[in-house]
N, C-alpha and C positions, 0 to 999 in steps of 0.2 A: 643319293639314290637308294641308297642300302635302308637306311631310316626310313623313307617312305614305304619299301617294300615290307621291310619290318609291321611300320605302322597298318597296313591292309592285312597282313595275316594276324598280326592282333584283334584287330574291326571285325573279321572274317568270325574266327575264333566264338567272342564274345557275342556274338549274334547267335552262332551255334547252341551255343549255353543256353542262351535264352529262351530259345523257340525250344529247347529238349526239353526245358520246366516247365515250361505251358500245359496246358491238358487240352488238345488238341487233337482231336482223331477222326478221320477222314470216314464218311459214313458206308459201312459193310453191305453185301449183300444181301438183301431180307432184313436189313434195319428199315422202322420206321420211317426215316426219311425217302427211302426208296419205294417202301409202301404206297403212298401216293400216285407215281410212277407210273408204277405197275397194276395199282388196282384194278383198272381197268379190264384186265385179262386175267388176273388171277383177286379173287374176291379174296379179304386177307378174313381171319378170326379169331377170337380169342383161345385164350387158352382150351386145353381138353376139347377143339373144335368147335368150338361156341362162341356166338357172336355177339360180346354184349349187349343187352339192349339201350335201348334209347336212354341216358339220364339225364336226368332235369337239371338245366344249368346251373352253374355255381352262381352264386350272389356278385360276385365280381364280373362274369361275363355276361349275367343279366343287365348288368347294368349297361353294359354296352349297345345295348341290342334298341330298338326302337319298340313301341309299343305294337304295332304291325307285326313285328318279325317277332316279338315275345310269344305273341300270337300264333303264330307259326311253329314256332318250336313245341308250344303246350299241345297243340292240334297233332302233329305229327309223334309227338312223345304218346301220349292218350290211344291214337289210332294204329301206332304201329303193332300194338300188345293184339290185333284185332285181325292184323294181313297174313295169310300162310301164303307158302311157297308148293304150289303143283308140282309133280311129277308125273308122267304117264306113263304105263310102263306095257311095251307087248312083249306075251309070251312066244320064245321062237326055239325050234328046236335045232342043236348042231349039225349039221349033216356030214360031221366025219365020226364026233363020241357020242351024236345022239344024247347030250346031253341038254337036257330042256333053260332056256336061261331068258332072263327078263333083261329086254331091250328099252332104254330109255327114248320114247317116239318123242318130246318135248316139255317144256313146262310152261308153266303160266303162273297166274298168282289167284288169291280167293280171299274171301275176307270171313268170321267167323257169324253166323246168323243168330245162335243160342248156345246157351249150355250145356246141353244133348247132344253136341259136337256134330251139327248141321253146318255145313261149308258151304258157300253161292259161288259160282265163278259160272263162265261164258259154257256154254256147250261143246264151242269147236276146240276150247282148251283140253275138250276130252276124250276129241275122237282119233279112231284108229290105235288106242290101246285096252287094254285086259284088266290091268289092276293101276291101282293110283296109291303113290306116297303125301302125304301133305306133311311138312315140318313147320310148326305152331313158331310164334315169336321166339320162344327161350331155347330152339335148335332141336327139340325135341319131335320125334318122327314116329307116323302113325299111318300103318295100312287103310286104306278108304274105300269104300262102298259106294257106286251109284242109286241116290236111294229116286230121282225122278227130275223127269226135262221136259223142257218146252222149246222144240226146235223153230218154231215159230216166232221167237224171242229171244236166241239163243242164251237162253238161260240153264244151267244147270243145278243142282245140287247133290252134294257130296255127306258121307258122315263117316266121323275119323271112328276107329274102333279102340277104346281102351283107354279116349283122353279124360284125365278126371276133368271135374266142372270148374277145378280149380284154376287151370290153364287157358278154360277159353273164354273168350272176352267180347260179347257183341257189341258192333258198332248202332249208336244210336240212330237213329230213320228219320230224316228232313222229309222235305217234299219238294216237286221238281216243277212242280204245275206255276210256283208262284216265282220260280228264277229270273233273273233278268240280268239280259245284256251288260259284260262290263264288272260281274260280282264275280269277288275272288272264289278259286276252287284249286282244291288239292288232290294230285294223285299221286296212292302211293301202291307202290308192285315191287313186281321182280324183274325188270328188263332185261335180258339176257343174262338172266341168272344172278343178277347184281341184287340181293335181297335186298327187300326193305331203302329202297328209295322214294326220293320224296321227290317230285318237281311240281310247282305252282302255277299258278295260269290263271286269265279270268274266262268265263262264260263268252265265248263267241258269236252264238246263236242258239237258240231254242226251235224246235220244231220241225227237225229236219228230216231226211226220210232214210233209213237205211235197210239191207237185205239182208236175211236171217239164211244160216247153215239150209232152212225147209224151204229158203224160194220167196218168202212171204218179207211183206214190208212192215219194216217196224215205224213205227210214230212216234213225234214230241222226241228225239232223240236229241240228245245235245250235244254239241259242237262246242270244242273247247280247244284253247292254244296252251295248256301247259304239254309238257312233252308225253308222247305217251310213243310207247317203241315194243317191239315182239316180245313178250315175255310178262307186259304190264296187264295183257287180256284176261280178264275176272276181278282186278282189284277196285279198286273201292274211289270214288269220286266225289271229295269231300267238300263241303263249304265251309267257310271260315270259322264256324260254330266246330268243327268236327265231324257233322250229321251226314249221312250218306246221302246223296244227292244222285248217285249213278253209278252203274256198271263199267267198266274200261273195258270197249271190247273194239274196238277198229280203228286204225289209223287210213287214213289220205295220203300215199307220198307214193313218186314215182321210184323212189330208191330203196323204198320198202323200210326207211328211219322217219323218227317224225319230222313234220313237214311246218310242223304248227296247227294242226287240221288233225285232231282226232274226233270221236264220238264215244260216247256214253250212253249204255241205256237208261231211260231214267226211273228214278226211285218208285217214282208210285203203280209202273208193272210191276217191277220186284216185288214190292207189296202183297201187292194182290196176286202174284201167280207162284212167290215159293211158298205159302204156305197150303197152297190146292197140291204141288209138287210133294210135299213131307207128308199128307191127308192121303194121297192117292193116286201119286206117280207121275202122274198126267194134268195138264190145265182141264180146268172146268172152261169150254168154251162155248158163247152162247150163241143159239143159234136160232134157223127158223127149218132146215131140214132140206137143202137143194142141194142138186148139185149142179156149176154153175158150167156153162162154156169156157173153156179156156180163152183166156184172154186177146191171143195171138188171133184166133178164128172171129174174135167179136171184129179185132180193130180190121182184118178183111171184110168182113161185112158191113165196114164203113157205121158201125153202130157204136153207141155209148151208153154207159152202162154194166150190170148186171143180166147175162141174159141165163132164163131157166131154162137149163139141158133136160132137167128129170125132178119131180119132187118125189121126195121118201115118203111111204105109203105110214100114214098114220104120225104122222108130224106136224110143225105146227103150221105151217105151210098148203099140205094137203088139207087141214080141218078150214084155214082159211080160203082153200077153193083156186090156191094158188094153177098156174098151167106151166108144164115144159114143153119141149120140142114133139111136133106129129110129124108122124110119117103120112106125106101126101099121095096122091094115087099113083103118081107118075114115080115113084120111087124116093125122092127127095124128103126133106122136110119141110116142114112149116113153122115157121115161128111163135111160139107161144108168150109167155110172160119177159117184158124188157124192163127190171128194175130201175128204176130212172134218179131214185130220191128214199131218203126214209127221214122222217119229221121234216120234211120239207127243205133238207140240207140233202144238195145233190153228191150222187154218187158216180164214181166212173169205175172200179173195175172191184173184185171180188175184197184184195185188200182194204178198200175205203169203207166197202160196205163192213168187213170183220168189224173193222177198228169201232164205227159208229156203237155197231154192239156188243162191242169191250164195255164202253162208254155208259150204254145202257145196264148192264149184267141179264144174269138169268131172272126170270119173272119179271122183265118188263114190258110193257107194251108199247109198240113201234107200229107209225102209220107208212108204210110203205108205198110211196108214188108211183104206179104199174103201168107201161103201154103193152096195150093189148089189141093187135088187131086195127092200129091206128087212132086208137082210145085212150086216154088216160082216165086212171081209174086212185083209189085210195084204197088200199085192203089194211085193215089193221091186224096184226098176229103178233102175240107170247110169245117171248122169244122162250128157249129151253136149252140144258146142257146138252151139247152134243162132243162127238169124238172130233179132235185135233185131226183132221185127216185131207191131206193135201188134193186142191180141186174141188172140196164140196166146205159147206161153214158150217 
């Protein structure tokens, strides 16, 4: 009995030994391995507060990777150099020191447009504050300037102050017209503050209809299941090339996370409305000079359509002899000019008609399908710029 007991505290012993030589150490808090963890709530970074950027896999774990995902990794390495990080910030003053201090209202993400340190991200990413931070890929941070918007679009742009040309990196410009169902796309943001994430997705739908910050309907918007969640509004919606294909600006979900169901605006407004925004603050929007009934009062009046409330005196509307609303004798009015059609592609409310002459631009000519008085008529009219201004085109 002695011997046996003997023999276990030997066995004991000798196990001790062994495990002490080991190099064996149970992982700390705020180690790496914990890292993961926790990222989620606490974004970790590198040294000096900086968060490396993206490197190009090693030869070894390229190998690993499939030709698809190589893909992936090059797209996402390339574009990240391209995504900033929003802040908005409002000024509020203390009410005990009276001491003036800037309130973080939210963030969102942008992607860089040029050299000149031109920023594009969503509009509503930037309302209800006073000054804006935007921090470039390498962590470096630069007060920002609203230099012009299209609330119509919810399109913004932004310009960093003081970033050299060195730092900033445009992303190259797809087009959005020729997408289809089914093709890979990439977006990448800051989802709740989680910089520089990437999730994948393909093309859901094309052409779908969404509501802009101004009321007004946006068109061709695309539908996409990679994940897009609060904080990814302004970033950049890429296709498998790289090329920007769309704006990330709204999610679908009843819990306010993605659902599988975001939208994007797509590329070819961006196009063609930030560079009228850097020129002149405001879209060039084209027009014919009305202003129309509100929509609410047509569909009471059991009518479809554009109806004309008033034409602008010396517009292009008034030279074509267009009619709005008469005051009748009994006090009422009378109904003047019911837009019904333009090229022969029928219209139903103020939106349908903008977008037609998005389509067209300024200097073209549009046959407009008119009932008037129980008549249909055809009036041709030059479209022209006119001001962005809610209720009239």
């Amino acid at each position: 009995m002695r011997a046996k007991t003997l023999f276990v505290i030997l066995l004991i012993g000798a196990i001790g030994y062994i495990v002490g030589r080991a190099d064996v150490r149970l992982p700390r808090v705020g180690s790496p391995f914990l890292a993961a963890a926790s990222s989620a709530a606490t974004p970790t970074r590198g040294a000096a507060g900086t968060r490396p950027s993206p490197a190009e896999p090693s030869a070894d774990a390229a190998g690993d990777l499939t030709a698809h995902e190589r893909r992936i990794v090059e797209v996402f390495r390339r574009a990240s150099n391209s995504v900033v990080h929003i802040a908005n910030l409002a000024v509020r003053q203390d009410l005990f020191s009276l001491d003036v201090l800037q309130i973080q209202q939210g963030t969102g993400s942008g992607f860089v447009w040029d050299t000149k340190g031109h920023i594009v991200t969503n509009l509503h990413v930037l309302e209800g504050a006073d000054t804006f931070k935007v921090r470039l890929a390498d962590q470096s941070e630069y007060e920002a300037k609203v230099v012009g918007y299209a609330a119509s679009k919810d399109l913004a742009v932004l310009r960093v102050i003081g970033a050299p040309a060195s730092k900033l990196t445009p992303l190259p410009l797809g087009l959005s017209q020729r997408l289809l169902v089914g093709q890979t796309v990439l977006a990448v943001g800051n989802p709740f503050g989680l910089d520089h994430s990437l999730t994948v997705g393909v093309v859901s739908a094309v052409g779908r209809e969404l509501r802009s910050p101004g009321g007004r309907r946006i068109y061709d918007v695309i539908q996409t299941d990679a994940a897009i969640n609060p904080g990814n509004s302004g970033g950049p919606l890429l296709d498998s090339s790289g090329r920007l294909i769309g704006v990330n600006s709204a999610i679908y979900s009843p819990s306010g996370a993605s659902a599988g169901i975001g939208f994007a605006i797509p590329v070819d407004v961006v196009k063609r409305l930030v560079p009228q925004l850097i020129a002149r603050r405001r879209p060039v929007v084209p027009g014919i000079g009305i202003v129309a009934l509100p929509e609410s009062m047509v569909r009471r009046s059991q009518l479809e359509g554009v109806v004309v409330q008033e034409v602008v005196p010396g517009s292009p509307a008034a030279k074509a002899g267009l009619e709005g609303l008469r005051r009748a004798r009994g006090g009422g009015f009378l109904l003047g000019d019911l837009i019904v059609a333009i090229n022969g592609k029928r219209v139903e409310s103020l939106d349908a008609m903008m977008h037609v002459f998005e389509q067209e631009d300024v200097g073209a000519t549009v046959d407009l399908t008119v009932a008037r008085r129980g008549e249909k008529r055809i009036i041709k009219v030059i479209l022209a710029a006119m001001d962005d201004a809610e209720g009239s085109d």
